[in-house]
C-alpha positions in Angstrom: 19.7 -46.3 49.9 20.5 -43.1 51.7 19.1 -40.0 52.4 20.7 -37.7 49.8 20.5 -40.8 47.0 16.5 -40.5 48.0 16.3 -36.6 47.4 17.8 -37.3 44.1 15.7 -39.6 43.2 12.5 -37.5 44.2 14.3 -34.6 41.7 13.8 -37.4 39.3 10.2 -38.6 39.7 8.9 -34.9 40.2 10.5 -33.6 37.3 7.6 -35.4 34.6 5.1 -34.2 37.3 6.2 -30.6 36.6 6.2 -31.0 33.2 2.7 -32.2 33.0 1.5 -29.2 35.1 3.2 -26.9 33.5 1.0 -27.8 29.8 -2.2 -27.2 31.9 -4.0 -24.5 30.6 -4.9 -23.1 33.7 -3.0 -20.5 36.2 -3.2 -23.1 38.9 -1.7 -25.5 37.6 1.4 -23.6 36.2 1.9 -22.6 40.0 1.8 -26.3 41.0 4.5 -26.6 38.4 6.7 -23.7 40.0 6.5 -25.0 43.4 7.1 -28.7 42.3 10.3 -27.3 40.3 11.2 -25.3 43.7 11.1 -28.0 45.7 13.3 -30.2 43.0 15.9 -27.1 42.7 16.2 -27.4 46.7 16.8 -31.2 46.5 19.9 -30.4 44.5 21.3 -27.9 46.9 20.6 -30.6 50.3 21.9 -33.6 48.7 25.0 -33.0 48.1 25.2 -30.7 51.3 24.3 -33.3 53.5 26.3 -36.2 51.5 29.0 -34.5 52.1 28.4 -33.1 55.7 27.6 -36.6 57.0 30.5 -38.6 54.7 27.9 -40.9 53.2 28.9 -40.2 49.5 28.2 -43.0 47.4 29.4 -43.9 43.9 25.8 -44.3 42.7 24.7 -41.3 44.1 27.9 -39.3 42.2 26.3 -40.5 38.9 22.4 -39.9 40.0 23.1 -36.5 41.2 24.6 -34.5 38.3 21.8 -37.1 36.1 19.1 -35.4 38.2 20.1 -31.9 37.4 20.1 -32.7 33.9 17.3 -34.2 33.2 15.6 -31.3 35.3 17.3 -28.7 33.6 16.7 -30.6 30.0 12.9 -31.0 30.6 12.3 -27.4 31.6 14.3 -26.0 28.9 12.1 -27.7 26.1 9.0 -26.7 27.9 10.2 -23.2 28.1 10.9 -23.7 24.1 7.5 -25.1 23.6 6.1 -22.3 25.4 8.2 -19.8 23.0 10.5 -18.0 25.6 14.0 -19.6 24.7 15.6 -20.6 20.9 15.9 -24.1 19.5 19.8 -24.0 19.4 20.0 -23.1 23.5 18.0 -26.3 24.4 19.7 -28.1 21.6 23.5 -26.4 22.5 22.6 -27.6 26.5 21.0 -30.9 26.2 23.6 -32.4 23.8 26.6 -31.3 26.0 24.9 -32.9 28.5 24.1 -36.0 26.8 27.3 -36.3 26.0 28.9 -36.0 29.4 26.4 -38.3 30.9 27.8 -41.0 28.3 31.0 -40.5 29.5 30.4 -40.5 32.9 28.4 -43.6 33.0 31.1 -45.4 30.7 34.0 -44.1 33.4 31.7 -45.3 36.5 31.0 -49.1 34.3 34.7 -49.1 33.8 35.8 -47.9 37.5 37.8 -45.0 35.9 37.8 -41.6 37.9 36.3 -38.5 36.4 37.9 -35.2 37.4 35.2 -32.8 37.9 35.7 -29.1 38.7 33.7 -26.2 41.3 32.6 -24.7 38.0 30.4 -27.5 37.1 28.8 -26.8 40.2 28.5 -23.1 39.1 27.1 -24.1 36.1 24.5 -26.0 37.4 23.4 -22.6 40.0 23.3 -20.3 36.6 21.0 -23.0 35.1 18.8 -23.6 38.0 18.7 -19.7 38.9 17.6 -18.8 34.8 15.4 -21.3 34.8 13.2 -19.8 38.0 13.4 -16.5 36.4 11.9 -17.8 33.0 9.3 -19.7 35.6 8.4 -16.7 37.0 7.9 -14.7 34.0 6.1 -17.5 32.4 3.8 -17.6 35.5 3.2 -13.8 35.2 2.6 -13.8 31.6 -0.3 -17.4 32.6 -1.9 -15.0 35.3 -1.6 -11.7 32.9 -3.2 -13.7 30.3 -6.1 -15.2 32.3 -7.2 -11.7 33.6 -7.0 -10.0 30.1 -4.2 -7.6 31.0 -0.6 -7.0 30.7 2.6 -6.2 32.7 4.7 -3.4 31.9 7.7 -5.1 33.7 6.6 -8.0 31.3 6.1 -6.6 28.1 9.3 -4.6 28.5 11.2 -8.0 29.2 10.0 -9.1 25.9 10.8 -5.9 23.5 14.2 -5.9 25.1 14.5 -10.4 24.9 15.9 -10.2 27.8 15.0 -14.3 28.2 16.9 -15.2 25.3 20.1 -12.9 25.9 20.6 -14.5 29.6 20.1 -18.1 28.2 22.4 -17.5 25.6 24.8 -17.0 28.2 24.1 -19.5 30.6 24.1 -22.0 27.0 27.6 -20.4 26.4 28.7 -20.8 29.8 27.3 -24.2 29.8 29.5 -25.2 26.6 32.8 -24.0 27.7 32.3 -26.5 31.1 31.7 -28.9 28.7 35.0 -28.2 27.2 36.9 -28.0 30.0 35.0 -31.3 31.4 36.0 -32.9 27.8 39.6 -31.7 27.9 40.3 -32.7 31.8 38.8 -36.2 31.1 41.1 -36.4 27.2 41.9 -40.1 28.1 38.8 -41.2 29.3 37.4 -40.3 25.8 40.3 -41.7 23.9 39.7 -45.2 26.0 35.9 -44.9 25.1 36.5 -44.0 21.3 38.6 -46.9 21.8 35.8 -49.3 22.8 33.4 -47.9 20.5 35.4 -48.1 17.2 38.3 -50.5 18.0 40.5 -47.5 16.6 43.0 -45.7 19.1 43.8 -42.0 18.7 
């Protein structure tokens, strides 16, 4: 196992530690969650750097990679719901698309097929990871506000104006039309899996 296929795999294994901080009551603990998902976000960004840099991509590590991101990204995003700051049908609109590609992927790597992947998936994954610290932040202000009985006007304003929910909407839209793109560009590789599934060819 190399190096980068390790760093994903640490994304992996912090990602439940996050989430289990991030439930704890107190302001401590929240910041412990924001650090952990720090560190994971950086993960992302050396992996592939070095994997690349060094030529020691692996197949494995193609499919654990983008499957680290997501289940990052998919974990914070219902916390974030649970904690009220984003809507139902952003996690839901996100986490299915990505459900959905993972399927595929992980049928095209059992099969030896290639996948075509573009930059903007890449992209996509940046406007994820960068909302996502935002909504940390204000999450964490809001936990430290809330402990010392006060309030933010930065904050507060954030909230009249739901800021939160307009920028998600747009990385969720974002988001989808990859997943469009990602579906079209890949056409056969669905028509061989619909194929295997059903025993019907389209």
């Amino acid at each position: 196992m190399n190096f980068p296929t390790q760093l994903t795999i640490l994304r992996i294994i912090l990602t439940p530690i996050c989430v289990i901080l991030f439930f704890k009551e107190q302001v401590i603990f929240k910041f412990a969650s924001f650090v952990i998902f720090c560190i994971a976000s950086l993960t992302d960004l050396y992996d592939g750097y070095y994997a690349k840099k060094f030529g020691v991509e692996t197949k494995w590590g193609k499919f654990l990679d983008p499957l680290a991101d997501k289940i990052l990204v998919s974990s914070m995003l219902v916390c974030f719901y649970y904690a009220g700051y984003i809507k139902l049908w952003i996690v839901l609109l996100i986490v299915v698309r990505d459900v959905l590609i993972t399927i595929l992927r992980s049928y095209a790597i059992y099969k030896n097929q290639p996948i075509v992947t573009r930059q903007w998936a890449r992209y996509k994954t940046f406007f994820q990871m960068l909302s996502l610290f935002f909504v940390f932040m204000v999450s964490l202000i809001d936990s430290y506000a809330l402990a010392q009985h006060t309030s933010y006007p930065m904050t507060t304003f954030l909230a009249e104006i739901d800021f939160i929910n307009m920028m998600m909407s747009f990385v969720a839209i974002f988001t989808a039309i990859t997943g469009i793109f990602y579906f079209y560009e890949n056409r056969n590789q669905i028509k061989v899996l619909i194929w295997a599934l059903t025993g019907q060819e389209l």
